[in-house]
VMD Tcl script that draws the C-alpha trace (Angstrom):
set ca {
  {0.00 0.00 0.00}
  {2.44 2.67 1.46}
  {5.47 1.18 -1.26}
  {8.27 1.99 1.20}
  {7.21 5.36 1.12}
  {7.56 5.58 5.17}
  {10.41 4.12 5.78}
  {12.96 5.58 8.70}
  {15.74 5.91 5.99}
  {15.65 9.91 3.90}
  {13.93 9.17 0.56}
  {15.56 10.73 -2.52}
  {13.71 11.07 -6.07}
  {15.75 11.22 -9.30}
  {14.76 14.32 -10.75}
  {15.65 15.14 -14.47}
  {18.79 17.15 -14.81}
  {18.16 21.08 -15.43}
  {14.24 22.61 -15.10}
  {13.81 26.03 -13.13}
  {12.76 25.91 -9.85}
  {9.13 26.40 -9.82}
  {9.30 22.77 -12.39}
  {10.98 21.07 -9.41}
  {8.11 22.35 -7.04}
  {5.64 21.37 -9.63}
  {7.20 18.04 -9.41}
  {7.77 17.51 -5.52}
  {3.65 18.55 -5.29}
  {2.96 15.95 -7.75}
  {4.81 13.16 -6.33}
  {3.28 13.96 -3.19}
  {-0.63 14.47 -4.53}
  {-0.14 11.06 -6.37}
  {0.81 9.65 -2.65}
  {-1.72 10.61 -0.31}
  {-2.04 14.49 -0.23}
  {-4.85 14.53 -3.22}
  {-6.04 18.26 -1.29}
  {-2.86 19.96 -1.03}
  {0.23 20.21 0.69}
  {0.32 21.25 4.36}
  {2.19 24.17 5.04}
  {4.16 23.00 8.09}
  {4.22 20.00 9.86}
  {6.07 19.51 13.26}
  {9.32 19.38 13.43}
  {10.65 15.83 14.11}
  {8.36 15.35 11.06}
  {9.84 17.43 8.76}
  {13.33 15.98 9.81}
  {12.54 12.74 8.03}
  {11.29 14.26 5.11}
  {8.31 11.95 5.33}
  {5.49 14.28 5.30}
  {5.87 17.50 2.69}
  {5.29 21.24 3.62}
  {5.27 24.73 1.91}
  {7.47 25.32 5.04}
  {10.42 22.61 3.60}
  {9.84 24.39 0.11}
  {10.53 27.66 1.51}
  {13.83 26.24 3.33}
  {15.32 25.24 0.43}
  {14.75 28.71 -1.62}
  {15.93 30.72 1.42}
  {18.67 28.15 1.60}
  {19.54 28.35 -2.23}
  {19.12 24.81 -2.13}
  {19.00 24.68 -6.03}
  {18.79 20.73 -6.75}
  {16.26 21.06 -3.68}
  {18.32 18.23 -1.70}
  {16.54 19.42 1.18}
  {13.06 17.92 -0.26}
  {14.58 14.45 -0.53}
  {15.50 15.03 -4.87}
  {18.72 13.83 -5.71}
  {21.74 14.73 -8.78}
  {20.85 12.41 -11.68}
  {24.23 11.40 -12.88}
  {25.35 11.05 -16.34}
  {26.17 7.53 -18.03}
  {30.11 8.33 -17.52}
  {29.82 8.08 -13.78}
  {27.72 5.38 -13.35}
  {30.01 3.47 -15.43}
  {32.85 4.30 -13.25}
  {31.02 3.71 -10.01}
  {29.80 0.65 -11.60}
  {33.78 -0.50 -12.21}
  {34.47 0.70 -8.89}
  {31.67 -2.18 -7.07}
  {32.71 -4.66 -9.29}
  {36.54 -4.34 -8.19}
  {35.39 -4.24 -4.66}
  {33.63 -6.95 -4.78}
  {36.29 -8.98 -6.71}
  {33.94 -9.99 -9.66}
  {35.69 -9.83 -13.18}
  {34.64 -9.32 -16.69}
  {35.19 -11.99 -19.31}
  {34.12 -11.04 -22.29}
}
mol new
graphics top color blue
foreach p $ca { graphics top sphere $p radius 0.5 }
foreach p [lrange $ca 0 end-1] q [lrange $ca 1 end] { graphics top cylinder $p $q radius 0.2 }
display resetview
């Protein structure tokens, strides 16, 4: 039902690369409306709540700006990476781990 969406761990969304800031906030209401906020986002929430980043508020969005948060880390979106690094990170695991390519 929930999907893991209230777990203790801090969510992060992959968020397309670029897009002003009022497209992020379009996004971050969406994701949340599509969740379980279908009349709107709260604007604030108590505090040890809005620690988690579990339950969205205008409050949070407002952080961010005043914050110049500009990938809006501080909602729980995350840096998509480009296809370079997640090759390298990808060569990195497998070297930890000790796996090897054959082919």
């Amino acid at each position: 039902m929930s999907n893991g969406y209230w777990q203790i761990k801090r969510q992060t969304e992959r968020l397309g690369s670029g897009g002003t800031r009022t497209q992020k906030i379009e996004a971050y209401c969406k994701i949340w409306e599509s969740r379980c906020y279908e009349q709107g986002i709260p604007d604030s929430v108590p505090a040890k709540l809005a620690k988690t980043s579990r339950v969205p508020s205008w409050q949070a969005v407002a952080l961010c700006i005043l914050k110049n948060d500009l990938e809006f880390r501080g909602l729980g979106f995350g840096r998509e990476d480009s296809a370079l690094v997640e090759q390298i990170y990808s060569k990195a695991r497998k070297e930890k781990s000790g796996q090897i390519d054959l082919i």
